[in-house]
N, C-alpha and C positions, 0 to 999 in steps of 0.2 A: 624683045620681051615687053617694052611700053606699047606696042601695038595689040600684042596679045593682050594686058591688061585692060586698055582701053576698049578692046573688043567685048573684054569678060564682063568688065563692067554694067555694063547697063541690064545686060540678061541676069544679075546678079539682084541689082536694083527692084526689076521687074517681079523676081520671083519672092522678092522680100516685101512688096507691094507699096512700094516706096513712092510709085510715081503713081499711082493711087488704085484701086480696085475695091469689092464690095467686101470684106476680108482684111482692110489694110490697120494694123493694128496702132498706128501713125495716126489717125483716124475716128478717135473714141466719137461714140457717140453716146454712152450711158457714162453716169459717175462713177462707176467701180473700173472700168476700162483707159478713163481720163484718169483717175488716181494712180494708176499699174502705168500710165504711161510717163507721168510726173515721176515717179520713183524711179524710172530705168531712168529718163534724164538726167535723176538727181545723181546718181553715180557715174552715169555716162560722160559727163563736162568735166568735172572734177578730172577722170583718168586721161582722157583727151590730154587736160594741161600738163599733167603730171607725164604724160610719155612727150610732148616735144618737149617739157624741161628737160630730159634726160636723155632724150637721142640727141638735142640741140648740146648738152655739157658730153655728149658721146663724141660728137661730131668735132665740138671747140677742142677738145683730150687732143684727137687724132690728129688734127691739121698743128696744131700750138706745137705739141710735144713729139711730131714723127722724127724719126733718126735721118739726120741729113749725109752724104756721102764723104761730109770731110771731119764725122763725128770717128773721136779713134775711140772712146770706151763707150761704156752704157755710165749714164747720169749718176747722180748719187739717189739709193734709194730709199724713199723716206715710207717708214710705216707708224700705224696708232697714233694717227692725226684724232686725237682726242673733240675737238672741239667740231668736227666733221662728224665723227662716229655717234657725239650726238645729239647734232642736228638731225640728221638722217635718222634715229632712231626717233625722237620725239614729235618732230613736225608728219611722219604719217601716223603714228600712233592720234596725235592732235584732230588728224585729218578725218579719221576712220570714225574716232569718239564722234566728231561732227556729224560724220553720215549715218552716224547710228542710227542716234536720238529721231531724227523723223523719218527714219526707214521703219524701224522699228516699231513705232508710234502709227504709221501706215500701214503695214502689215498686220498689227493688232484690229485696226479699226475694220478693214477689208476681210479678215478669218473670222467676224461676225459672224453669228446665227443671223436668219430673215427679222426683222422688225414685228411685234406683233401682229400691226393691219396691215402688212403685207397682203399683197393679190397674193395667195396661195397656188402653186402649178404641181404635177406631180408629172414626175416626168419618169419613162422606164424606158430603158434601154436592150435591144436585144438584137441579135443577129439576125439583118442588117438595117433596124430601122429604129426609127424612134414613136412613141405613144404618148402622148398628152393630156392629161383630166386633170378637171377644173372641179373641185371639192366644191367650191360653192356656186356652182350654176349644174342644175337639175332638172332633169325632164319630168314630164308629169306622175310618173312612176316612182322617181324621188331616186332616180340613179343618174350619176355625175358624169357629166359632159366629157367623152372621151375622142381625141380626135388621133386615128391611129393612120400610120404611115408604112409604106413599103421600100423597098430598093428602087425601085422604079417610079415612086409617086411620094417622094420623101413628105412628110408633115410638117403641118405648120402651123405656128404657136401663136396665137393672138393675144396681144395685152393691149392696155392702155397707156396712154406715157401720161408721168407725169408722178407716177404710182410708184412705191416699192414693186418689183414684182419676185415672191420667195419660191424656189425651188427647190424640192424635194426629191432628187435622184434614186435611182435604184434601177439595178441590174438581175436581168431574169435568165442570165447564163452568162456569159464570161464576162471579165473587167473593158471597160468601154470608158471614154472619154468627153465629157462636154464640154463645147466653146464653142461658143458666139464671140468671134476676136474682134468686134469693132464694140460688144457689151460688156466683157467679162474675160477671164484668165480663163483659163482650161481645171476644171473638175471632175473627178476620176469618180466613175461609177461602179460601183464593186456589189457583187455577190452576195446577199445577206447584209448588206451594211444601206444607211439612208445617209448620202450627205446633200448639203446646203450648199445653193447658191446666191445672190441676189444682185438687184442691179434696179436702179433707175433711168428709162429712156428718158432723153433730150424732146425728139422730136418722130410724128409720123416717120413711117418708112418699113422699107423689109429688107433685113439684117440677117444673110446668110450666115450659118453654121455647120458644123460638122464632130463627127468621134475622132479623135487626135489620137488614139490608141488602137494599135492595131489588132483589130480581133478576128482574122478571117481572111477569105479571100475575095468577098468583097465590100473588107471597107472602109474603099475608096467614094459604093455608094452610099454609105451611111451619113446622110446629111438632113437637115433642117432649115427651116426659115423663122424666124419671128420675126412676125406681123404687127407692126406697136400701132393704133388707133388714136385719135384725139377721145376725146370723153362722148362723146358725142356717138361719131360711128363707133366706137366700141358697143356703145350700147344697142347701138343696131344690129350688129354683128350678134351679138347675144341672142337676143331675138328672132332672128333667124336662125341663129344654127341650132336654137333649144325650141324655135315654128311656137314661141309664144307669142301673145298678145303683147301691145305696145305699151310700155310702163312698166314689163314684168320686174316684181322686185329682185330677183334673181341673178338679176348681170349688174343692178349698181353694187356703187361702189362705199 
């Protein structure tokens, strides 16, 4: 059996992205990702200690108290150890109030609406791909930069770091999922409904994503990349993909 676990091990590691990959959520690379990853630690250590205190007082029971072969009855049985009953009640009661307060406090901050100056994204999701427009970058005709994607040539989302950048979801047929797991949690895209996301990148880089809801049969290819920029090529970037002239006021910031 310890072979088999040691075996299972690592393939386990692997697929949880432990030992690291573009996906490892271990990994934050934006603030809202690094906060989401702070709060699972935060309750993750605490239960750690709390299960070897209790398999270790499991473990002390069974060797102290097991029945030995020259025992002729069973012990005397003692119950409604008052001063046990509540320790045990008040010290995780104690423990939880603790975990509240800044889980709580953290989850509030993170369920945010985007920030006013938010970079604005608009993002629509459909079977099997995803679509991209940019509200405030505009071609000569005065329509918004759209950069649309396939199953086969998924899209990809250019920002700047350094920025808020606000997301505005919406789905143009069934319920769909967004996450970027090394920027963000997973946000559910629904039918009729606009929800929010947002997230400030760290640094340059491209930060695969994908629909975490299964809508179809395929998708598995429903995925994305965001492309985060220094301030600089961002603005280059703009420029190009909107064939303006250099300085367009259009893409700053």
């Amino acid at each position: 059996m310890a072979v088999v676990l040691l075996v299972a091990l690592p393939a386990l590691l692997i697929g949880c992205g432990s030992l690291g990959g573009d996906q490892n959520t271990f990994s934050p690379a934006a603030d809202v990702a690094r906060d989401q990853r702070d709060i699972f630690f935060l309750a993750l250590w605490p239960a750690i200690v709390v299960l070897f205190i209790v398999f270790g007082l499991l473990v002390y029971a069974l060797v102290r108290y097991r029945r030995k072969r020259d025992d002729e009855a069973l012990p005397v049985q003692v119950h409604g150890n008052q001063r046990l009953e509540i320790a045990w009640t008040v010290l995780p009661a104690l423990l939880l109030i603790g975990l509240a307060v800044p889980m709580l406090g953290g989850i509030v901050a993170l369920g945010r609406e985007p920030a006013d100056d938010a970079f604005p994204v608009r993002v629509i999701g459909q079977r099997f791909s995803w679509t991209f427009e940019y509200p405030e970058l505009k071609d000569a005709e005065g329509n918004p930069l759209q950069l649309l994607g396939t199953p086969e040539e998924p899209a990809e989302l250019h920002v700047p770091v350094g920025r808020e950048i606000g997301l505005s979801l919406e789905s143009i047929d069934v319920i769909h999922s967004f996450w970027p797991p090394r920027l963000a949690g997973k946000q559910d895209v629904i039918p009729g409904r606009t929800n929010s996301l947002w997230f400030t990148i760290d640094e340059p880089g491209e930060y695969p994503g994908q629909c975490a809801e299964f809508c179809g049969l395929q998708h598995a290819l429903m995925r994305f990349t965001i492309v985060a920029h220094s301030e600089q090529d961002f603005q280059a970037w703009c420029e190009e993909a909107l064939e303006l002239a250099p300085g367009a006021q259009a893409c700053r910031s």
